[in-house]
PAGU-304331 format. One record per residue (C-alpha): x, y, z; residue in three letters. Coordinates in steps of 0.1 Angstrom, whole numbers, padded with zeros to 4 digits, always signed. Each point is the difference from the previous one (the first is absolute). Example, Ala and Ser with C-alpha at 12.3 -4.5 7.8 and 13.67 -1.06 7.14 Angstrom:
BEGIN
+0123-0045+0078ALA;+0014+0034-0007SER;
This chain:
BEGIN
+0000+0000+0000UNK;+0015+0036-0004UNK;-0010+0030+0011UNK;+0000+0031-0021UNK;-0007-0002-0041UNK;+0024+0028-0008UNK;+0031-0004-0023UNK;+0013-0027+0030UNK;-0031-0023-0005UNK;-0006+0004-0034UNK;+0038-0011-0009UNK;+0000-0030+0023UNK;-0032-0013-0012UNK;+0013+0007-0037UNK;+0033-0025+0016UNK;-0024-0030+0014UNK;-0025+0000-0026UNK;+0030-0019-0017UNK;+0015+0025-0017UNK;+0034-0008-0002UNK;+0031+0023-0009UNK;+0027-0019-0017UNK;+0034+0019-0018UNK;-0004+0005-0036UNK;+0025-0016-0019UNK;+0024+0022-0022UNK;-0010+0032+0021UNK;+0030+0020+0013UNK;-0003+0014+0038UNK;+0023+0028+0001UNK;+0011-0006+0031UNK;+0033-0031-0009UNK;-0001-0021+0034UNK;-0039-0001-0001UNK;-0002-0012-0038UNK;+0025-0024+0009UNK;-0018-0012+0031UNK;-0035-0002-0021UNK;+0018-0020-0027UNK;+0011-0029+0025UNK;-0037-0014+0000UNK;-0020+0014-0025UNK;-0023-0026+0004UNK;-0010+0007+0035UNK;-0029+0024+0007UNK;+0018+0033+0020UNK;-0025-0009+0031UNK;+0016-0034+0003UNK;+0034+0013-0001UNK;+0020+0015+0030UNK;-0010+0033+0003UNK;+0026+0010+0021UNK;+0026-0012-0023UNK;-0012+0019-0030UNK;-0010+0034+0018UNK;+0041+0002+0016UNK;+0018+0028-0009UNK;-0031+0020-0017UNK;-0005+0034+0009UNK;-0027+0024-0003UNK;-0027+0025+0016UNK;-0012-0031+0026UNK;+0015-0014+0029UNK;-0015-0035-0009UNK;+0017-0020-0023UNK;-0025-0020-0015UNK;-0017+0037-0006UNK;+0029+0008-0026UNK;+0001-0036-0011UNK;-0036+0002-0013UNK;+0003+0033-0008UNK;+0034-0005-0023UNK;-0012-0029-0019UNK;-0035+0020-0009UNK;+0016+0039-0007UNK;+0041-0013-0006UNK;+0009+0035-0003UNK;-0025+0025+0012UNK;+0019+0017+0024UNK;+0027+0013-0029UNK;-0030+0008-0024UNK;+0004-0027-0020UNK;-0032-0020-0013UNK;+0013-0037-0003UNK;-0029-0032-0002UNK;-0007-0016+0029UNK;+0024-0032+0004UNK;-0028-0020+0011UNK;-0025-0023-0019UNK;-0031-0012+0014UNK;-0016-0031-0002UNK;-0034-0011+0016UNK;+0003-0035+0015UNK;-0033-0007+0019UNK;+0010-0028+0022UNK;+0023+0024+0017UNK;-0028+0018+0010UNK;-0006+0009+0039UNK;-0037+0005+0012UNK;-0003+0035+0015UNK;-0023+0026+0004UNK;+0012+0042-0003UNK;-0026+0018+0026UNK;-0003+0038-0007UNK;-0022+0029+0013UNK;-0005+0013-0036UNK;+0007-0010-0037UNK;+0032-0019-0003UNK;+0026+0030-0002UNK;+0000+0008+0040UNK;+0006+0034+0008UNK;+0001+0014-0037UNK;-0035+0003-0002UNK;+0000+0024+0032UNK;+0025+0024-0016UNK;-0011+0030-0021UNK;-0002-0014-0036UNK;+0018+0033-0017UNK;+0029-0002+0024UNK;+0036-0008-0019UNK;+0018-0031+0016UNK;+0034+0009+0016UNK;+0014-0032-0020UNK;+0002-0006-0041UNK;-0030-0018-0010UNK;+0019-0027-0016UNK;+0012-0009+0036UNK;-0037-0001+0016UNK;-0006-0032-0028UNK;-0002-0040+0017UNK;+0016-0026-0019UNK;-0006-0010-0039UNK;-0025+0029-0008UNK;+0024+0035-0002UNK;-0023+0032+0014UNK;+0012+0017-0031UNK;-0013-0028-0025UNK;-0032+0003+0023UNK;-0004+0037-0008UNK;+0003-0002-0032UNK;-0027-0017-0005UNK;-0020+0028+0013UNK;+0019+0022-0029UNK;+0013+0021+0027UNK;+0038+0009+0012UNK;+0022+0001+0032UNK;+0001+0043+0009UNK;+0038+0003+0011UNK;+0002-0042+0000UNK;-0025+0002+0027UNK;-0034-0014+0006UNK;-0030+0016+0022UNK;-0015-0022+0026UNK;-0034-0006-0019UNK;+0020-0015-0024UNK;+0018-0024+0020UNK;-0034-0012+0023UNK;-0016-0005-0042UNK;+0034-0022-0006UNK;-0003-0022+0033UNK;-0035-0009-0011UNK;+0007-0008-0033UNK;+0029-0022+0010UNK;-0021-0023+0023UNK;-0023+0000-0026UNK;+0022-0009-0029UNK;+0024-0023+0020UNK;-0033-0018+0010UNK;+0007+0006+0040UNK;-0038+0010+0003UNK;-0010-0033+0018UNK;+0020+0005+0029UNK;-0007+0033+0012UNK;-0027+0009+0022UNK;-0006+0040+0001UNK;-0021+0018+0023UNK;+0016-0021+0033UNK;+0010+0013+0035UNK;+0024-0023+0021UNK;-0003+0003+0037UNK;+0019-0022+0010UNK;+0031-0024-0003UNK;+0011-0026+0024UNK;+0015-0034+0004UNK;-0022-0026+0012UNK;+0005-0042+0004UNK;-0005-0016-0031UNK;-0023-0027+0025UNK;-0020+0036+0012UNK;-0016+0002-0029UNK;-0037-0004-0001UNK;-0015-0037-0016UNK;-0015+0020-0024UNK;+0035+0015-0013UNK;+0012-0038-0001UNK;-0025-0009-0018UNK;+0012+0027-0029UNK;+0034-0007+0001UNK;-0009-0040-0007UNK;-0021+0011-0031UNK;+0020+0026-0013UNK;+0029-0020-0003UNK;+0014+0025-0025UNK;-0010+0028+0009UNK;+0016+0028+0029UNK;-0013-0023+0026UNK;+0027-0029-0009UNK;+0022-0001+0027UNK;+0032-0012+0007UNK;+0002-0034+0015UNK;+0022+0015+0024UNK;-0018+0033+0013UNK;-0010-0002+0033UNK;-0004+0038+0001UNK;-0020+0023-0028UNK;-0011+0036-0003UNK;-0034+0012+0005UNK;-0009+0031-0018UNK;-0032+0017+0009UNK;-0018+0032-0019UNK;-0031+0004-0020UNK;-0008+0006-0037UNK;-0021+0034-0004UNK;-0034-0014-0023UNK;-0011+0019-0031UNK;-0033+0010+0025UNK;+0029+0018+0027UNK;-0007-0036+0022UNK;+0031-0011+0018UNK;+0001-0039-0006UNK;+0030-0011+0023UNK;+0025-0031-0012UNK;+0029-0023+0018UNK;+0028-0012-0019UNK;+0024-0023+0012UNK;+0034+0000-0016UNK;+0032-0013+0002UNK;+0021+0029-0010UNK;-0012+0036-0001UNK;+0015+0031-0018UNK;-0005+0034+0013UNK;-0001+0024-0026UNK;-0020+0027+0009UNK;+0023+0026-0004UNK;+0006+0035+0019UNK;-0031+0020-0016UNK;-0021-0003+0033UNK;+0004+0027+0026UNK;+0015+0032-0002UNK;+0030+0010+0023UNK;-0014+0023+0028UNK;+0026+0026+0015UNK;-0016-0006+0034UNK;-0005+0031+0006UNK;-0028+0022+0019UNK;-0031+0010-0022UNK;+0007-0026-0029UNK;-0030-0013+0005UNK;-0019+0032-0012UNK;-0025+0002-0027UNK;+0029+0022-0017UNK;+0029-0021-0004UNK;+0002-0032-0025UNK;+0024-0026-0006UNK;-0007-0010-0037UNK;+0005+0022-0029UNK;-0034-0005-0015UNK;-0011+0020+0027UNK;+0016+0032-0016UNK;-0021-0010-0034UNK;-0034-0006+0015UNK;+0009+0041+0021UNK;+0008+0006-0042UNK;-0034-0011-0010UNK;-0022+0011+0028UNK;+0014+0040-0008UNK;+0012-0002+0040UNK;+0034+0009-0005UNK;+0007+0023-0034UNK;+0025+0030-0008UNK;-0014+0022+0027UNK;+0002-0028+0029UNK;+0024+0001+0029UNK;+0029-0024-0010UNK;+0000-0038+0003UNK;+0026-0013+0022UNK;+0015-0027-0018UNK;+0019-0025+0026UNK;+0031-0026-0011UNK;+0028-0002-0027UNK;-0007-0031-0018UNK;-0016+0000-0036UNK;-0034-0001+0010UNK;+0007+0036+0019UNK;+0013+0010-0038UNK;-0029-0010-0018UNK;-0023+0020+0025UNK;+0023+0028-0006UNK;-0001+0000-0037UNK;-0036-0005+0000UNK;-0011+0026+0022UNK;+0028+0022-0021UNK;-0023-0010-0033UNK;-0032+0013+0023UNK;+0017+0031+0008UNK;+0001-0009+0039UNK;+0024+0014+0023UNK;+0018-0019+0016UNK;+0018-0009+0030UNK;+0023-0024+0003UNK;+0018-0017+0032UNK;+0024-0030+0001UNK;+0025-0009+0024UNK;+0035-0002-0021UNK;+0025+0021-0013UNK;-0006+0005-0039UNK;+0033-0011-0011UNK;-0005-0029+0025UNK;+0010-0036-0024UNK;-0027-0020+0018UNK;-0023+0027-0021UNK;-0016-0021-0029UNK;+0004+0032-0024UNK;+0034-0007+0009UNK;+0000-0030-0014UNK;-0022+0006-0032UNK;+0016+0002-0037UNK;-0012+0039-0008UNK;-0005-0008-0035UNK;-0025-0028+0006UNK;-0014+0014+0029UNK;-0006+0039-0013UNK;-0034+0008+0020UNK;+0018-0013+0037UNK;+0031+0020-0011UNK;-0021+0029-0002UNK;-0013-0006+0038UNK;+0034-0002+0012UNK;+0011+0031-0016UNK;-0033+0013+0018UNK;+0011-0013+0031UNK;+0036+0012+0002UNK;-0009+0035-0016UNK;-0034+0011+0019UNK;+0012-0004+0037UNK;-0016+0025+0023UNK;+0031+0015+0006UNK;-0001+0014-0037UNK;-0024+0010-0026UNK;+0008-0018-0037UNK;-0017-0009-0031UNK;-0027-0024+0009UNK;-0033+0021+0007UNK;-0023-0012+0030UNK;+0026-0030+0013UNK;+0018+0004+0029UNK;+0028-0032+0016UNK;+0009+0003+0032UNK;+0027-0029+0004UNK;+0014-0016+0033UNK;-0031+0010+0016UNK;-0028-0022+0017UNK;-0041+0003+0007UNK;-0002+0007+0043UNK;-0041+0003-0006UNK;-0031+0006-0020UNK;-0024+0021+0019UNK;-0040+0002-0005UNK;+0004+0034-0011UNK;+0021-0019-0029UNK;+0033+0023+0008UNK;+0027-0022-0002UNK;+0035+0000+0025UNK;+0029-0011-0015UNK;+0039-0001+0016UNK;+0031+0003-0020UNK;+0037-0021+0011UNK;+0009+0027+0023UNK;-0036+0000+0016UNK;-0016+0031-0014UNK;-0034+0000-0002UNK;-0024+0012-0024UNK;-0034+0003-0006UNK;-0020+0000-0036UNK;-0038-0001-0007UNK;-0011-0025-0025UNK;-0027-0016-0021UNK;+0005-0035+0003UNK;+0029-0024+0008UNK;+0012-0032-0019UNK;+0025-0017+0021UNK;+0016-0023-0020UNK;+0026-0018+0013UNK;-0002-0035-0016UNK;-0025-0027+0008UNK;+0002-0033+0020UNK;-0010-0032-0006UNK;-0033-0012+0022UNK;+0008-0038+0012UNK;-0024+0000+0026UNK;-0014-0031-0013UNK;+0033-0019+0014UNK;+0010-0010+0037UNK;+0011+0034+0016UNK;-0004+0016-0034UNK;+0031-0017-0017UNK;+0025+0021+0027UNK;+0018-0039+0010UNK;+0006-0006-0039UNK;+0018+0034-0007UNK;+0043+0005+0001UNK;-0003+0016+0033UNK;-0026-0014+0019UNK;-0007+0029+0024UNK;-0013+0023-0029UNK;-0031-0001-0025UNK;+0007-0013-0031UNK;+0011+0027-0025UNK;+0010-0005-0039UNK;+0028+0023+0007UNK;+0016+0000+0029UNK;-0014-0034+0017UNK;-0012-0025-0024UNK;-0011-0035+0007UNK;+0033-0018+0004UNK;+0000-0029-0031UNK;+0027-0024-0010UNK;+0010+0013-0037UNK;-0005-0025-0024UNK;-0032-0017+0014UNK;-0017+0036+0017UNK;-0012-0029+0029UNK;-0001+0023+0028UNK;+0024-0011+0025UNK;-0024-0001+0034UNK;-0027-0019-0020UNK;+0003-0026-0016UNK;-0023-0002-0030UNK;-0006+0031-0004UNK;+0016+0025-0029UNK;+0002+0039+0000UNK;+0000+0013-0037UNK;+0007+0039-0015UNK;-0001+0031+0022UNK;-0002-0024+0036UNK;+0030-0015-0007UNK;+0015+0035-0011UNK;-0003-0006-0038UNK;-0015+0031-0008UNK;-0001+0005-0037UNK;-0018-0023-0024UNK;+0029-0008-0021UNK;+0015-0017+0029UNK;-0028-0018+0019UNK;+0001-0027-0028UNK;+0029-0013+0011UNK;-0017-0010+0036UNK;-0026-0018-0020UNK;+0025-0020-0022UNK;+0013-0007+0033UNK;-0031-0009+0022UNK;-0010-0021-0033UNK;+0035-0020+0001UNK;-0002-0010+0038UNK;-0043-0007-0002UNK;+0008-0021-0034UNK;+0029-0023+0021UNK;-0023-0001+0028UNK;-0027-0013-0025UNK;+0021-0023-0012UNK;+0000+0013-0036UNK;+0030+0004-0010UNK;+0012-0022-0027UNK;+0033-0022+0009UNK;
C-alpha cells in the first residue's frame, strides 16, 4: 500500500506494474566507469543489479545515490545542457508484477493539483517527466511549448493524469481517500473475516508471506460521490509513505498569528486580489520568509500593483539564500526579487516602487489593530500598519496518522520530521526506514525534494519489495 499518489506513487507503481528498465544496447552513457559498469550485464534488468555498485562515484544535485543513478541513466547529461536519450529501455514483463494499491486525497498528481495552475515551475519541464514518456514529448502533443524550458503547474497535474492513464496504472489507484491511521498489528489479530480474504485472494494484496507474523493495518475512509465518508481497513505487509511535505504551513509561533489577518498560503494573497480587499490604495501586505514561494507572492502582488513589505531573517548575500543559488539566466523573474531585495532596504530608497525588504529582521507580534512589531539583529524595534500578512515559511509534512506522528522514524528522533533539516532516516538503496521495518519513506519525507530525483527512491523501494516478493529472476 503507499501513501500519497504524487510523482513518488505514481513512479513506483509505473516500477511494480512490471515495467522493467533494462540498458539499451549500443547507447553511450557519458559518464566511462558507469558505461563500463552497465556493459558487464546487459542482460540484467537495473532493479536486479547492485545499486550500490553502479551509483559509486556519481555525483550530482542529490545526496542519494540511487537519486543520480536514476536520474543519469534517464537525463545522461542534463546538468551541462546537453539533451542525450535516456540509456534505458523498457520492457513490460507481467509476471513481475507486485499487487499494490496508490491511496491519494485527490487525482493522481498529489499536491500539483493544489498549486496555482499559471504558476512557472522552479525546475525545467523536461525534469518534472516519470520514466519512458518525456514531459516535452507530452506537451507537444497539446501543440504548445516550454516558456524559458519551464512548465506551469496545470500542466504538470494534466501530465500525471495522462501518465496513469496511458501507462494503464488506473486500476490501482483509489482517489478521494483519507488514512487515519497506520500501525503494526499480529498477523494472528486479524479479524476471521480478514482470514477469510487473504485465503480467497490468493493473488491479490492480501497474499502474505508465509513467514509474517506481524502486518500493517491502515485505516482512513474514501469520501463517496454523495460527500458520505465510507471507512476501509487494509492490511499490508509493506507500506510506503509518500505523502509529501504540502500539508501544514510553518507557523512563526508568534503572538496574534492566529488572527483573521494573517495567512500562511499564497493563494490567500489571490482570493484578497479577487475580492477588491487589498488593491493600489491598500496599506501594504506583509510578506513573511525567503524561500521561492515568498518570491512568487512578491512578483505577484508587484503585477497587482500591491505594496509590499517584506521581512525574512537572513543576510541577502547570505549562500544558504536560494536566489543565491539560482542560474540568473534561467531564473530571470527570481533574479529580479533579489535585486528587489538587496536594493529596496528601509535604510534606502531605490528603483522598485511600493516594495520595501527589511533583512536580518524578525516578526515579535501581529496586533488586532493589524500594526505589526518587527525587531532587527541589534534589537531595534519597529512598528508598520498593514493589510494582510502571508507568512510563508515553508510547509511540513502532517504524519499524524503514524505512532507519535512519525517523530521515532526521523534522523533525530527528538524533533518532528522535516524534509529539510530532519527527514525520516532511510537506508539508501532500499528507502526501508531504519526504525520500521516494512515500511518505506519516498520524495520530500525522505528529503528528496525535487521530482527529478524522487525516482530514484522508487527504483529503489521497487528493487528491495521485488526480492522480498521473490521476483527477481536468477
Amino acid at each position: 500500500v503507499f501513501l500519497g499518489n504524487g510523482p513518488s506513487g505514481i513512479c513506483l507503481s509505473y516500477l511494480l506494474s512490471g515495467y522493467i528498465p533494462y540498458f539499451k544496447r549500443d547507447s553511450l552513457h557519458p559518464h566511462p566507469i558507469l558505461q563500463r559498469k552497465l556493459e558487464e550485464a546487459p542482460d540484467v534488468s537495473i532493479l536486479d543489479q547492485d545499486l550500490e555498485y553502479l551509483s559509486e562515484g556519481l555525483e550530482g544535485r542529490s545526496h542519494s545515490p540511487v537519486a543520480l543513478l536514476f536520474d543519469t541513466l534517464q537525463r545522461p547529461d542534463t546538468d551541462f545542457g546537453g539533451t542525450a536519450e535516456s540509456v534505458l529501455t523498457w520492457w513490460h514483463e507481467t509476471e513481475r508484477a507486485v499487487p499494490h494499491l496508490v491511496l491519494g486525497r485527490n487525482a493522481p498528481g498529489g499536491a500539483w493539483h493544489s498549486i496555482e495552475g499559471s504558476m512557472v515551475t522552479l525546475s525545467r519541464g523536461e525534469w518534472m517527466g516519470l520514466p519512458d514518456l518525456p514531459f516535452k514529448d507530452w506537451l507537444k502533443q497539446k501543440r504548445r511549448g516550454l516558456r524559458n524550458n519551464r512548465a506551469t503547474a496545470e500542466d504538470i497535474a494534466q501530465y500525471y493524469q495522462h501518465y496513469v492513464a496511458r501507462k494503464g496504472l488506473h486500476k490501482n489507484f483509489r482517489c478521494g481517500t483519507v488514512v487515519t491511521s497506520v500501525r503494526k498489528v499480529s498477523a494472528e489479530s486479524i479479524s476471521s473475516h480478514a482470514q477469510k480474504d487473504l485465503q480467497e485472494n490468493s493473488d491479490s494484496l492480501w497474499n502474505f508471506n508465509e513467514r509474517s507474523t506481524e502486518v500493517f493495518q491502515v485505516d482512513g475512509f474514501f469520501k463517496t460521490v454523495k460527500g458520505d465518508k465510507e471507512p476501509f481497513s487494509i492490511y499490508a505487509e509493506n507500506v510506503v509513505l509518500a505523502t509529501g511535505t504540502y500539508d501544514s504551513p510553518t507557523w512563526l509561533g508568534v503572538k496574534g498569528e492566529n488572527l483573521s489577518y494573517v495567512h500562511h498560503q499564497l493563494s490567500a494573497l489571490e482570493e484578497a486580489v479577487k475580492n477588491n480587499s487589498v488593491g493600489i490604495m491598500s496599506d501594504p501586505v506583509l510578506i513573511v520568509g525567503a524561500g521561492l514561494t515568498a518570491a512568487d507572492a512578491i512578483l505577484f502582488a508587484h503585477h497587482c500593483n500591491i505594496p509590499v513589505i517584506h521581512v525574512f531573517r537572513r543576510r541577502v548575500t547570505d549562500p544558504g539564500l536560494i536566489f543565491n543559488q539560482l542560474p540568473k539566466m534561467m531564473y530571470p523573474e527570481y533574479h529580479k526579487v533579489h535585486q528587489m531585495m538587496k536594493e529596496q532596504s528601509a535604510a534606502c530608497a531605490g528603483p522598485y516602487e511600493r516594495y520595501v525588504s527589511l533583512p536580518e529582521h524578525h516578526v515579535l507580534s501581529f496586533g488586532k489593530d493589524k500594526k505589526c512589531i518587527f525587531q532587527d539583529k541589534n534589537g531595534y524595534q519597529k512598528v508598520y500598519k498593514i493589510s494582510m500578512a502571508l507568512v510563508l515559511t515553508g510547509s511540513n509534512p502532517n504524519l499524524s496518522f503514524l505512532p507519535n506522528n512519525g517523530i521515532d522514524l526521523a534522523m533525530d528522533s527528538g524533533q518532528p520530521v522535516n524534509p529539510k533539516r530532519n527527514p525520516i532516516d532511510v537506508d539508501p538503496f532500499s528507502y526501508e526506514c531504519t526504525q520500521e521495518k516494512g515500511l518505506y519513506a519516498l520524495g520530500p519525507l525522505a528529503g528528496d525534494n525535487f521530482v527529478r530525483f524522487v525516482q530514484g527512491g522508487a527504483l529503489a523501494v521497487a528493487s528491495s519489495l521485488l526480492k522480498k516478493a521473490n521476483k527477481n529472476p536468477p
